[in-house]
C-alpha positions in Angstrom: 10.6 13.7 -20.6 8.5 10.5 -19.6 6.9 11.4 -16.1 6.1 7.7 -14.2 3.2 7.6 -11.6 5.4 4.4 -10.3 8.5 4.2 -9.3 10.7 1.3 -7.3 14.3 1.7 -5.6 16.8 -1.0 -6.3 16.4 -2.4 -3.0 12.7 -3.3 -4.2 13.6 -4.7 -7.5 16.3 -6.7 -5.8 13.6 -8.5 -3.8 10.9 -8.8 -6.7 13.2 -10.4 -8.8 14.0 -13.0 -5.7 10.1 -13.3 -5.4 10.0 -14.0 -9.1 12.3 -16.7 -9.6 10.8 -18.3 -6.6 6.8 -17.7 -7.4 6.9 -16.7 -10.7 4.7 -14.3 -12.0 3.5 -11.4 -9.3 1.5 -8.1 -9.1 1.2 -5.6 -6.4 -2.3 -4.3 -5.0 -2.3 -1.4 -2.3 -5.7 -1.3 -0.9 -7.6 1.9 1.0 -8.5 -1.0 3.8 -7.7 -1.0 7.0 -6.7 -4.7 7.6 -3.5 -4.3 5.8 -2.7 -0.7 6.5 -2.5 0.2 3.1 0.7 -1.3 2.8 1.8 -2.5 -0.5 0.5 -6.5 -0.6 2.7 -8.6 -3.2 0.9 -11.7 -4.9 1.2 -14.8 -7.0 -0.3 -12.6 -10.1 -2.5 -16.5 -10.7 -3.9 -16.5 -6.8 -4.9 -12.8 -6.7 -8.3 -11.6 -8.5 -7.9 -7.2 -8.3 -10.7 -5.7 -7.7 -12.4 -4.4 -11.0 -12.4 -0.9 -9.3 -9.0 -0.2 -8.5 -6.3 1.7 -11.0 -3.2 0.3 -12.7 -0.5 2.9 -11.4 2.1 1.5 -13.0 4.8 -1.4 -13.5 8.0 -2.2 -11.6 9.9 -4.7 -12.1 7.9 -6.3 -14.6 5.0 -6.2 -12.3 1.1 -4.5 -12.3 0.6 -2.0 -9.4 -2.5 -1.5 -8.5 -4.2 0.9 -6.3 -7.1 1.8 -4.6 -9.1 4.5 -6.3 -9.8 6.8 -3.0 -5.8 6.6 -2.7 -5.0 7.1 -6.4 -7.2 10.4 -5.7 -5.2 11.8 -2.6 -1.8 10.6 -4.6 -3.0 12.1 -7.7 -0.4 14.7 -8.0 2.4 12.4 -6.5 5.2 9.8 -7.3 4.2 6.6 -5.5 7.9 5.1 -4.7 8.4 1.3 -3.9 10.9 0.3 -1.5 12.0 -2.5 0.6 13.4 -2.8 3.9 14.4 -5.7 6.0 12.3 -6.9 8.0 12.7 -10.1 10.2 9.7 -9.2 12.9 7.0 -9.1 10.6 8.0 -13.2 9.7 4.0 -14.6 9.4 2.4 -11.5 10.0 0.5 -10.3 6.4 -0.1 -12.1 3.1 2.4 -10.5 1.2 4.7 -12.9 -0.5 8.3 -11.0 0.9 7.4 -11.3 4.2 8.0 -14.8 4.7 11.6 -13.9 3.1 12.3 -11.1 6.0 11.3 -8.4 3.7 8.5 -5.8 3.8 7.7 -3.6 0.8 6.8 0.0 1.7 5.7 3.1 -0.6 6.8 6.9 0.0 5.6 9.7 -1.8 6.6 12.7 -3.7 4.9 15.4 -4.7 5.5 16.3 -8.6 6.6 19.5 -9.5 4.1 22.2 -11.0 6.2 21.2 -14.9 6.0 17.6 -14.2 2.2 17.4 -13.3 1.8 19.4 -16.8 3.5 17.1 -18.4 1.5 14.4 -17.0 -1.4 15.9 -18.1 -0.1 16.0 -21.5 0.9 12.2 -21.2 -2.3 11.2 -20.0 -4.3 13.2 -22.8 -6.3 14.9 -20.0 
């Protein structure tokens, strides 16, 4: 059993494969800063440099997730899930790509199970 850091719900994927077949390729970057609220900021993956510090959660949708290292810390033991809602007051208001589409991407949480983080510790080689 494969146990994913990352994980989106079709209602994100629906909107990152709009995103791509408008902008092409993209990656995801959720910072520990408090500009953006540590919200989940989507980006044309050729006008975003991540920072050399943060860690590659995973991939969804094709995509490199990033995240701040302080966060990866408190969400060690946790399933970071990517979701989308609809979101037409938010039109302007960030720099995330799905905004200007009436979209806003979002991440929940889950803690993992005392079997899955062992076998994420088996995964990981750690």
């Amino acid at each position: 059993m494969m146990i994913h850091r990352l994980s989106a719900t079709s209602e994100a994927l629906k909107v990152i494969e709009m995103l791509k077949n408008e902008y092409g390729e993209l990656v995801f970057n959720q910072s520990g800063g408090c500009c953006d609220g540590t919200a989940p900021m989507c980006y044309e993956k050729k006008d975003f440099h991540v920072p050399s510090r943060n860690v590659k959660l995973g991939t969804v949708g094709g995509c490199d997730f990033f995240i701040d290292p302080d966060q990866f810390e408190y969400f060690r033991y946790s399933q970071i899930i990517l979701d989308a809602k609809e979101e037409k007051s938010a039109f302007g208001n960030s720099f995330s790509l799905e905004i200007d589409e009436g979209y806003q991407f979002i991440t929940r949480s889950r803690i993992f199970s005392d079997e899955e983080n062992r076998l994420l510790k088996e995964q990981e080689g750690n």
